[in-house]
KEFI-239171 format. One line per field, with one value per residue (C-alpha): residue number from 1; residue in three letters; x, y, z negated. Coordinates in steps of 0.001 Angstrom, whole numbers, padded with zeros to 6 digits. Example, Ala and Ser with C-alpha at 12.3 -4.5 7.8 and 13.67 -1.06 7.14 Angstrom:
% KEFI-239171
pos = 1 2;
code = ALA SER;
x = 012300 013670;
y = -004500 -001060;
z = -007800 -007140;
END
This chain:
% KEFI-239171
pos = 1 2 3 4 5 6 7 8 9 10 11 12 13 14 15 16 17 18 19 20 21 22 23 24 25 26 27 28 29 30 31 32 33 34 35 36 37 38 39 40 41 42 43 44 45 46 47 48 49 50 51 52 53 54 55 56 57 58 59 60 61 62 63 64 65 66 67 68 69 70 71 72 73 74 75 76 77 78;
code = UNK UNK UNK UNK UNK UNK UNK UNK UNK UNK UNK UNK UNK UNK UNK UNK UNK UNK UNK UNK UNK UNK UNK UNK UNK UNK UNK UNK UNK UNK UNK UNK UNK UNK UNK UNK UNK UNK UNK UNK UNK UNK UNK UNK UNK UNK UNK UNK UNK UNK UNK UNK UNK UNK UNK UNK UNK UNK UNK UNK UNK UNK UNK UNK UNK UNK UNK UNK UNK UNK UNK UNK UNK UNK UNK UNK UNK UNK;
x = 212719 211739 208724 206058 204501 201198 199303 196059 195808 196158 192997 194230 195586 192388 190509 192550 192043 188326 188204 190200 188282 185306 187102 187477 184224 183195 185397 184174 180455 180818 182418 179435 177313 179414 179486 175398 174890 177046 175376 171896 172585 174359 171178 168889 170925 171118 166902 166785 168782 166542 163384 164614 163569 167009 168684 168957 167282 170835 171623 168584 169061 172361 171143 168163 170073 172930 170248 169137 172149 172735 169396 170709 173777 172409 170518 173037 171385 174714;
y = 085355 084632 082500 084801 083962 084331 082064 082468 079973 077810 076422 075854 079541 080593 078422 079691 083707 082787 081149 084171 086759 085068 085098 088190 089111 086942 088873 092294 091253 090113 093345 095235 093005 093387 097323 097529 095387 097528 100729 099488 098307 101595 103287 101317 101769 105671 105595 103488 106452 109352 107798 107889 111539 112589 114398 118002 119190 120054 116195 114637 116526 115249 111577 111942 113384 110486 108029 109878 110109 106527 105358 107560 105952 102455 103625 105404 108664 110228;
z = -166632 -170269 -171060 -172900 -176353 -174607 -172153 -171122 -169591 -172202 -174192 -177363 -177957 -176838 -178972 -181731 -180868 -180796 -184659 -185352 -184161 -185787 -189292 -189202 -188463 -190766 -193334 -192381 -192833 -196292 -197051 -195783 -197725 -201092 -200124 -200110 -203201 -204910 -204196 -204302 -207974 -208871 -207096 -209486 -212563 -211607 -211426 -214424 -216294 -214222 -215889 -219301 -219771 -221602 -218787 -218300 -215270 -213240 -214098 -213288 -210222 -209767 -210489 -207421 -204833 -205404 -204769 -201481 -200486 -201260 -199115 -196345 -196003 -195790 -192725 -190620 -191557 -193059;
END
């Protein structure tokens, strides 16, 4: 019977699936993070340009319902 590549028994493989597991969280978090800065400055530079007064209506529009949309998604509301 061949010997298989994984014990669970022992600690340090363990140890090492843990540290793992928590980089990759770690990884996915800053994502999110990066992902939400990103929008909320896009959201402010797309209010900046709706209260300018040079857009058409249909673009100014366009402009206020990105931004709701964009506070939606931050809160799960999609």
């Amino acid at each position: 019977m061949s010997k298989p590549d994984f014990d669970p028994f022992d600690p340090v493989n363990a140890a090492m699936r843990h540290l793992q597991n928590q980089n990759l969280l770690a990884a996915e978090e800053a994502k999110r993070k990066a992902m939400i800065y990103a929008g909320n400055e896009l959201a402010r530079v797309l209010d900046d340009i709706a209260q300018v007064g040079q857009l058409d209506a249909i673009a100014k529009a366009v402009v206020i319902a990105t931004i709701a949309k964009w506070n939606r998604a931050k809160t799960g509301q999609l």
